[in-house]
N, C-alpha and C positions, 0 to 999 in steps of 0.2 A: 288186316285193313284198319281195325279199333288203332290199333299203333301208331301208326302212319296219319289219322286222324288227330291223334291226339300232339305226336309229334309235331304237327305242320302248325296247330291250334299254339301251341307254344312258342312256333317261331314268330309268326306271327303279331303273336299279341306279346310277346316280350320284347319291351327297348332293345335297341342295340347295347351291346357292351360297350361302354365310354370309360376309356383312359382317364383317372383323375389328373386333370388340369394343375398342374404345376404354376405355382402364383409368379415365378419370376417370370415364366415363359408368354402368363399371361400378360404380365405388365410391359415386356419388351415389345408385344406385336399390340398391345394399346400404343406407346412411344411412336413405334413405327407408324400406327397410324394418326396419330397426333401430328406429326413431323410432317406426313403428307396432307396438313390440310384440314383433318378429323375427317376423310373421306377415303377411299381406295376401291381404285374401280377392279374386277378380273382380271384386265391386262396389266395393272400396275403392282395386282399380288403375285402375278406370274414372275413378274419380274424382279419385286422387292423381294419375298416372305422366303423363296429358297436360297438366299444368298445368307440369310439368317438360321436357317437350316429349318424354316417351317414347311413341314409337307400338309397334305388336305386333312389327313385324319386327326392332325393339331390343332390344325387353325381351324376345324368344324368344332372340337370339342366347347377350345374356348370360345368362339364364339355362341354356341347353345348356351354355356353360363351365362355370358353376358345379354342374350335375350332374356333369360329369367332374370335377371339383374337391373333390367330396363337402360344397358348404356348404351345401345343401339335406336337410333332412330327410324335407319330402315337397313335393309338387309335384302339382298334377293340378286338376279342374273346382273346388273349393274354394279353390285358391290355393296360394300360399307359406306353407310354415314354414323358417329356417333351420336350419343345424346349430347344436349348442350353440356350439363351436366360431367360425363364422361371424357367431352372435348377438354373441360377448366380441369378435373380433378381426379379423373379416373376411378 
């Protein structure tokens, strides 16, 4: 039982494993959202990000960097807004 305790305590409390974020991959899906506007709702990444060949567990990476990076304005069920900032100069 101590195992299984200590096991769940570390899944838990340990980050996920995050794929290091590949800089051109990140700067392509800034582009692409630059090009729409400096905005991208759910249904317009459904549509844009797999034709580029971004899947969710990508496009979640880079975007966690770029929350600690502050280029994100907002973030959430609605989609992407950049910073101004990130809008001009990425």
């Amino acid at each position: 039982m101590r195992k299984i305790c200590v096991a769940l305590f570390l899944v838990l409390t340990t980050p996920a494993l995050a794929e290091e974020v590949d800089p051109a991959r990140s700067g392509l899906l800034m582009q692409l959202i630059r090009d729409n506007g400096c905005k991208m709702t759910d249904v317009e990444a459904d549509d844009i990000l797999p034709k580029h060949g971004f899947d969710r567990g990508e496009t979640r990476d880079i975007i966690r960097d770029w929350r600690k990076e502050g280029k994100l304005d907002m973030g959430g069920p609605l989609g992407l807004i950049l910073s101004d900032d990130a809008c001009e100069n990425g």
